[in-house]
py3Dmol code that shows the C-alpha trace and the ligand (Angstrom):
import py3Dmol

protein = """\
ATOM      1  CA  UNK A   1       0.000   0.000   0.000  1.00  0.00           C
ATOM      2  CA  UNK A   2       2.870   2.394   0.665  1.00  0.00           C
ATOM      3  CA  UNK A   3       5.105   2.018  -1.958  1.00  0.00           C
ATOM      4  CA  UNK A   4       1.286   2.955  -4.673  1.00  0.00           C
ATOM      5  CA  UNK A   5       0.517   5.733  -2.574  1.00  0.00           C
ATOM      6  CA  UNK A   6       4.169   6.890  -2.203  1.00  0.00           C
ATOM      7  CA  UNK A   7       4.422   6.764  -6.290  1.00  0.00           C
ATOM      8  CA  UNK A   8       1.518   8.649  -7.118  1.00  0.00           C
ATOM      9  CA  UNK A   9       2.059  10.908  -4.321  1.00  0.00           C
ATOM     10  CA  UNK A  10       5.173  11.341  -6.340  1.00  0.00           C
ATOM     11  CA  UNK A  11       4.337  11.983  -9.597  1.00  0.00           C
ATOM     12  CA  UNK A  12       1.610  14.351  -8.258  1.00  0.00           C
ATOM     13  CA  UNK A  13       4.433  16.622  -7.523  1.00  0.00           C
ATOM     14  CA  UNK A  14       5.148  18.033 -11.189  1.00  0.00           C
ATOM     15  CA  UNK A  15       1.756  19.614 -10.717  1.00  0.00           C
ATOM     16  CA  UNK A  16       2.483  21.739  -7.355  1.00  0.00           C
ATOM     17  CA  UNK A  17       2.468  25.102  -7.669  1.00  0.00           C
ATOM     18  CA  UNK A  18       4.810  26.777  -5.441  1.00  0.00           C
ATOM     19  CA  UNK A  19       5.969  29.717  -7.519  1.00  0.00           C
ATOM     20  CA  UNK A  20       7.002  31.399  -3.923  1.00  0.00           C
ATOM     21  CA  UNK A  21       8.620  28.752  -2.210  1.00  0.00           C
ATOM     22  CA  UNK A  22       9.957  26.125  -5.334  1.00  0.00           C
ATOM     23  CA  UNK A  23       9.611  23.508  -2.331  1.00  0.00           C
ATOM     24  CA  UNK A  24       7.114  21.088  -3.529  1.00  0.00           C
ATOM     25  CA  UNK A  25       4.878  18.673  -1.383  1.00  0.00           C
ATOM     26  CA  UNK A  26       2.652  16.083  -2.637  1.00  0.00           C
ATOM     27  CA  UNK A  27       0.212  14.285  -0.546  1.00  0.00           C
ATOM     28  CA  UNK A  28      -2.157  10.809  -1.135  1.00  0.00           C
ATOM     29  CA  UNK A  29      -4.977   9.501   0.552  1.00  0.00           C
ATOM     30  CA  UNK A  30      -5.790   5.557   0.668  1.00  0.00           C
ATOM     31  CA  UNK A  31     -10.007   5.296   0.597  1.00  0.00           C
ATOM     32  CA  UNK A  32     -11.460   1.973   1.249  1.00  0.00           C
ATOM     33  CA  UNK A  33     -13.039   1.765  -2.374  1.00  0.00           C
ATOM     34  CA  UNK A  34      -9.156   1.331  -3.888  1.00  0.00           C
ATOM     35  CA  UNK A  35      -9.525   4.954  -4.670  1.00  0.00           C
ATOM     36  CA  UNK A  36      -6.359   6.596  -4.430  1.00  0.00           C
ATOM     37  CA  UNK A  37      -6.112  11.101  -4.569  1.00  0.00           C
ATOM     38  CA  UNK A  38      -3.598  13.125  -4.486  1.00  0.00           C
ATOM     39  CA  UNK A  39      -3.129  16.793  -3.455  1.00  0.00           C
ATOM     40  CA  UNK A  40      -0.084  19.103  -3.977  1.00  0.00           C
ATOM     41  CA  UNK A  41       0.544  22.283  -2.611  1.00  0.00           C
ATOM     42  CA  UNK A  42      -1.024  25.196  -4.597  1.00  0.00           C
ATOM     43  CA  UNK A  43       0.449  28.772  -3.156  1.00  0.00           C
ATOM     44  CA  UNK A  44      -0.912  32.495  -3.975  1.00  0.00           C
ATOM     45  CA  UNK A  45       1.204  35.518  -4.210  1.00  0.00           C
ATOM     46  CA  UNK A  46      -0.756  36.168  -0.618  1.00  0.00           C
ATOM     47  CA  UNK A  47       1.699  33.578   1.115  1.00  0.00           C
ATOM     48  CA  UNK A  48      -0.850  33.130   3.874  1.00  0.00           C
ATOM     49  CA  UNK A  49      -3.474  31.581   1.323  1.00  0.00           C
ATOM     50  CA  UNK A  50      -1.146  29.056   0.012  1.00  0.00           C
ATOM     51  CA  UNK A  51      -2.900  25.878   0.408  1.00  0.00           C
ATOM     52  CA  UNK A  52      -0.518  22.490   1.589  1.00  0.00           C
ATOM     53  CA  UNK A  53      -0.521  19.598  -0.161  1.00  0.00           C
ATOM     54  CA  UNK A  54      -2.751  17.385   2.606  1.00  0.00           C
ATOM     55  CA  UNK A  55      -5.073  19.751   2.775  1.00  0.00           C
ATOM     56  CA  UNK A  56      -5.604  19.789  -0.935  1.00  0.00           C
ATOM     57  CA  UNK A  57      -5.745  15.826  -1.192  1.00  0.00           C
ATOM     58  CA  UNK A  58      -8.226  15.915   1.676  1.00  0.00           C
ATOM     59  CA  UNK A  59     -10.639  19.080  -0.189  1.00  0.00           C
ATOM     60  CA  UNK A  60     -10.595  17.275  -2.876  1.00  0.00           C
ATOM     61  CA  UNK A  61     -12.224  13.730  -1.202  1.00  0.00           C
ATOM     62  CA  UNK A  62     -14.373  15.467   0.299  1.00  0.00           C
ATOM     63  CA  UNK A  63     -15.324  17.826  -2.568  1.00  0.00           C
ATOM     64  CA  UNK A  64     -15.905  13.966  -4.537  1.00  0.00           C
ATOM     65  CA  UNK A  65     -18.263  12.660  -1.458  1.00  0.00           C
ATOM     66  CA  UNK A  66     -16.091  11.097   0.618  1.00  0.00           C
ATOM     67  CA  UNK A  67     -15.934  11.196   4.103  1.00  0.00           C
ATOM     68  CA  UNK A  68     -13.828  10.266   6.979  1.00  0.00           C
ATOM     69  CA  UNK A  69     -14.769   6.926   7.378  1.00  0.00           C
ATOM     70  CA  UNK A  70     -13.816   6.315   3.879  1.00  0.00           C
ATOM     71  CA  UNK A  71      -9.746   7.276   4.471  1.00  0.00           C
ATOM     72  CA  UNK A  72      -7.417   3.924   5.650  1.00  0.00           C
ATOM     73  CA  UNK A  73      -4.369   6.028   5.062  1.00  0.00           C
ATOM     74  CA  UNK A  74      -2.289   9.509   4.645  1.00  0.00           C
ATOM     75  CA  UNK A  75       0.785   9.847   2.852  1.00  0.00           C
ATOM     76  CA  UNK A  76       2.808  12.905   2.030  1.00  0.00           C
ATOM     77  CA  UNK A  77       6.002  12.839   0.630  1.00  0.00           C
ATOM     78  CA  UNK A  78       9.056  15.467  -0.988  1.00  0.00           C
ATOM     79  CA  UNK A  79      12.121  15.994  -3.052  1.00  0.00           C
ATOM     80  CA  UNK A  80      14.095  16.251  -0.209  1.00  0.00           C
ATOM     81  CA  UNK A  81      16.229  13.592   1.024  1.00  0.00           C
ATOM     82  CA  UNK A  82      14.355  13.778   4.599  1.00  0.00           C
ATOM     83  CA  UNK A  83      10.792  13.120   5.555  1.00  0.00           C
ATOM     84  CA  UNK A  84       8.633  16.330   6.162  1.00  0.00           C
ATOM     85  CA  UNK A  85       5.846  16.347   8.581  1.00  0.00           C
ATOM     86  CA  UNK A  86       2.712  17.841   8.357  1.00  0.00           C
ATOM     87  CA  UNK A  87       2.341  21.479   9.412  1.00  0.00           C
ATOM     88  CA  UNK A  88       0.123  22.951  12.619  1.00  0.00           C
ATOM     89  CA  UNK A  89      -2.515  23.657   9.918  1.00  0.00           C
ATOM     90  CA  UNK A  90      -2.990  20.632   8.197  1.00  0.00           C
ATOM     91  CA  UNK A  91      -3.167  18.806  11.372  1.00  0.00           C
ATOM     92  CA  UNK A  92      -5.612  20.602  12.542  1.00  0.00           C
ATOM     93  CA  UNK A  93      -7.892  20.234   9.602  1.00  0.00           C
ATOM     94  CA  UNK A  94      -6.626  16.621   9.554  1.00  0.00           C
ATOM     95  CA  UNK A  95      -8.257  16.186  12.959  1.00  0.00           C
ATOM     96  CA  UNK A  96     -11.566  17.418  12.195  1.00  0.00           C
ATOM     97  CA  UNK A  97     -11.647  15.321   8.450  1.00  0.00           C
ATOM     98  CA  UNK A  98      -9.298  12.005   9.419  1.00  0.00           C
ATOM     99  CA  UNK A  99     -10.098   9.320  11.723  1.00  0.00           C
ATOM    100  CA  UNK A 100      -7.836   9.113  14.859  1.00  0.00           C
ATOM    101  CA  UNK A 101      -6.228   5.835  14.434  1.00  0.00           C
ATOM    102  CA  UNK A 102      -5.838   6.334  10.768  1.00  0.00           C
ATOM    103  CA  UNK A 103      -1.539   6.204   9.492  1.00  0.00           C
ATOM    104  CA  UNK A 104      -0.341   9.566   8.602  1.00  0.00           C
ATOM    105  CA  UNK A 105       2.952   8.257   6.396  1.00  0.00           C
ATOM    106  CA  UNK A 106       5.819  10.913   5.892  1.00  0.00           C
ATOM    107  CA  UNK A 107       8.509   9.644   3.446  1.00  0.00           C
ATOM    108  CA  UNK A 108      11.616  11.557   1.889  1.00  0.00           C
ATOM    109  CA  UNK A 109      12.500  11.066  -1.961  1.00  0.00           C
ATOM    110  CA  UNK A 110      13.082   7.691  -1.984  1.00  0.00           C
ATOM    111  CA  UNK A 111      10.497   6.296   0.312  1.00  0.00           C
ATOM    112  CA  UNK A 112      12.127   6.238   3.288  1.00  0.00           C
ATOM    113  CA  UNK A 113       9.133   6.670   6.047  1.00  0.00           C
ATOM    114  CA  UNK A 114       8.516   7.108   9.113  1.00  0.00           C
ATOM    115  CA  UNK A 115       4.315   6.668  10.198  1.00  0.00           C
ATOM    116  CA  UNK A 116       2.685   7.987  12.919  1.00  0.00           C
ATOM    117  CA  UNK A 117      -1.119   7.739  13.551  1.00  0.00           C
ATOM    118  CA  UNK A 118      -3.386  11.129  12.956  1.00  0.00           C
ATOM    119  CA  UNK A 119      -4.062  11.392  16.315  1.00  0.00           C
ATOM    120  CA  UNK A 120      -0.513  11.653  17.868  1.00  0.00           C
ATOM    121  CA  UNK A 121       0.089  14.449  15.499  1.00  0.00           C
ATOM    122  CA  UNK A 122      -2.154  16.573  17.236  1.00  0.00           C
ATOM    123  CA  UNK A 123      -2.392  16.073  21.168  1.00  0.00           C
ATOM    124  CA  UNK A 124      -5.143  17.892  23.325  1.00  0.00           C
ATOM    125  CA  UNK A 125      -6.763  19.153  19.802  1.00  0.00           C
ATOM    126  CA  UNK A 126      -9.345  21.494  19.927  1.00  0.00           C
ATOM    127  CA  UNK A 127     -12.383  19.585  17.904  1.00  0.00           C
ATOM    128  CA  UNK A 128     -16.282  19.852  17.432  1.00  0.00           C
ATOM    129  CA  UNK A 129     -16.304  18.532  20.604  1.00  0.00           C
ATOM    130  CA  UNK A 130     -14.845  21.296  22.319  1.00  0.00           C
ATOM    131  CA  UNK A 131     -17.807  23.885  21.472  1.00  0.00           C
TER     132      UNK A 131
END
"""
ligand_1 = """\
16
LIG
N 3.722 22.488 2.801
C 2.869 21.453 2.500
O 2.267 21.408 1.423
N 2.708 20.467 3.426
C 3.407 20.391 4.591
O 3.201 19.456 5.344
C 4.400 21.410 4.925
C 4.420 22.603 4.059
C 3.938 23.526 1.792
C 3.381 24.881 2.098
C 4.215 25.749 1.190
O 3.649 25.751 -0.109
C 5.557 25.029 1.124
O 5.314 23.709 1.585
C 6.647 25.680 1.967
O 6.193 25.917 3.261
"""
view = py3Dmol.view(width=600, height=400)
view.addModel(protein, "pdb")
view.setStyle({"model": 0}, {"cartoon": {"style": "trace"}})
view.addModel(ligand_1, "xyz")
view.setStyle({"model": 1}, {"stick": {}})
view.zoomTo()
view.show()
């Protein structure tokens, strides 16, 4: 499962768009139907609206029907030689629209990972819940 999501998570990143930065991130999500989508980072000339690469993979399910129940796994992945983790943002988001228990996968360029479940990315979250 890692190595198809980790290739296509790949290949998504020709279509980033990170004029500002030139540091490209492209993300996957595993849905139990076999369905495999991709996001990549999409950034505006206002830096603050730049939208990450999770985030993007995780509009887009949603934007398709999909729901929360429907993700078994998270990947994003780089052309850097080191893993990158996701950022305060995503996580938060990534609370609210990913299960807890669900494998958040970070891997460098060549697939190197290191996985961590959604839930121990973001500890004492503020949720739904919470209002
Ligand atoms: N970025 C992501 O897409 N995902 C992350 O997990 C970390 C950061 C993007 C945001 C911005 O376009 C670029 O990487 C540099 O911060």
């Amino acid at each position: 499962m890692k190595n198809t999501l980790f290739e296509k998570a790949q290949a998504a990143l020709k279509n980033c768009y990170v004029k500002y930065s030139n540091f490209k991130v492209g993300a996957a999500l595993k849905l139990k139907d076999g369905t495999i989508l991709t996001g990549v980072n999409i950034e505006n000339a206002s830096y603050g609206l730049s939208n990450c690469a999770e985030r993007t993979a995780l509009f887009r399910a949603y934007a398709q029907g999909y729901t929360k129940d429907d993700i078994e796994a998270v990947l994003v992945t780089t052309e850097q030689p080191y893993f990158v983790s996701p950022c305060g943002a995503c996580r938060q988001v990534m609370n609210e629209l990913v299960n807890p228990d669900v494998p958040v996968i970070m891997t460098d360029k060549d697939g190197n990972e290191k996985t961590v479940l959604n839930h121990e990315l973001l500890p004492l979250g503020f949720s739904g819940d919470d209002l």
